[in-house]
N, C-alpha and C positions, 0 to 999 in steps of 0.2 A: 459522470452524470448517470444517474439510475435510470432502466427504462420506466420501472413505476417511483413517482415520490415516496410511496408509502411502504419502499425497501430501504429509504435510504439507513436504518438501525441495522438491518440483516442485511448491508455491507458492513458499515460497521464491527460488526460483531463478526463475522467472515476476518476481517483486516485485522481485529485484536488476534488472533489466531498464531498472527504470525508472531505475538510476544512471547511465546513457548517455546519458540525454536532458539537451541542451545548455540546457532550460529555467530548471531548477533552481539554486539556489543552493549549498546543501545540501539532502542527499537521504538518511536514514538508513533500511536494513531491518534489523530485528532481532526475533528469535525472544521473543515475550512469556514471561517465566518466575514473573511474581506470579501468585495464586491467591487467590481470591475463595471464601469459604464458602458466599456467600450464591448466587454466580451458576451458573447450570448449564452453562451453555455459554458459556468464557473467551476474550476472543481471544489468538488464537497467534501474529501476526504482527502487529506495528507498524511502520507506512508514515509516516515524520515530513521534512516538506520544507517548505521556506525558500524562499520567492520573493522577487522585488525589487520584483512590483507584482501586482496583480488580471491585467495585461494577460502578465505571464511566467506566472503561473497558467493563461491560457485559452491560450498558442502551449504548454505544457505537456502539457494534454487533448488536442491536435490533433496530436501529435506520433506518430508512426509507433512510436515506442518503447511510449507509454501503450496505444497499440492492440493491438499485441503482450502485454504482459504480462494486457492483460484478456484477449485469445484465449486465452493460456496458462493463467491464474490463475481465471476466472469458471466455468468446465464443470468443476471443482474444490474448490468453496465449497459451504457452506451456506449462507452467512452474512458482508456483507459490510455494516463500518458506517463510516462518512466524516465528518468536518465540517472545513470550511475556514472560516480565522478572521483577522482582523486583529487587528494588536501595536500598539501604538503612537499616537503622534500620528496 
C-alpha cells in the first residue's frame, strides 16, 4: 500500500526494475486489481518470480538491480509482504 495514492506508478516502475536482473528466470510485475471485502488495506502490486535454485534466489537479493528498486520502491510503501516457496520435488 502506497503512503501517497499518487506513487502508486513510481512503485510500479521501481518493481519493473527488478526485470533486468539477469537472476531470474521469470519475473512478472503487475497492478493487483481483485478486491477483498473483508480486507482493508489490498495489495496493489504483485512481484511473482521463478528461480532455477535457492542459490539464483540469493545472487538475485545481491544484485544491484534489487538494491535499486528497494531505494526506489521502500520510502513509498506502507506496507510490504513477501514469501519465497519451493515447487516441486
Amino acid at each position: 500500500m502506497p503512503k501517497n495514492p499518487k506513487d502508486i506508478d513510481k512503485i510500479g516502475a521501481g518493481l519493473r526494475i527488478l526485470q533486468d536482473n539477469p537472476h531470474v528466470q521469470i519475473l512478472e510485475v503487475e497492478r493487483n486489481f481483485a478486491t477483498d471485502p473483508i480486507e482493508q488495506d489490498p495489495v496493489d502490486w504483485v512481484v511473482y518470480g521463478e528461480f532455477k535454485d535457492t542459490d539464483a534466489l540469493a545472487a538475485f537479493k545481491q544484485h544491484p538491480t534489487y538494491q535499486r528498486a528497494i531505494e526506489i520502491v521502500r520510502p513509498l510503501r506502507e506496507l510490504r509482504l513477501a514469501a519465497d516457496f519451493k515447487t516441486g520435488a
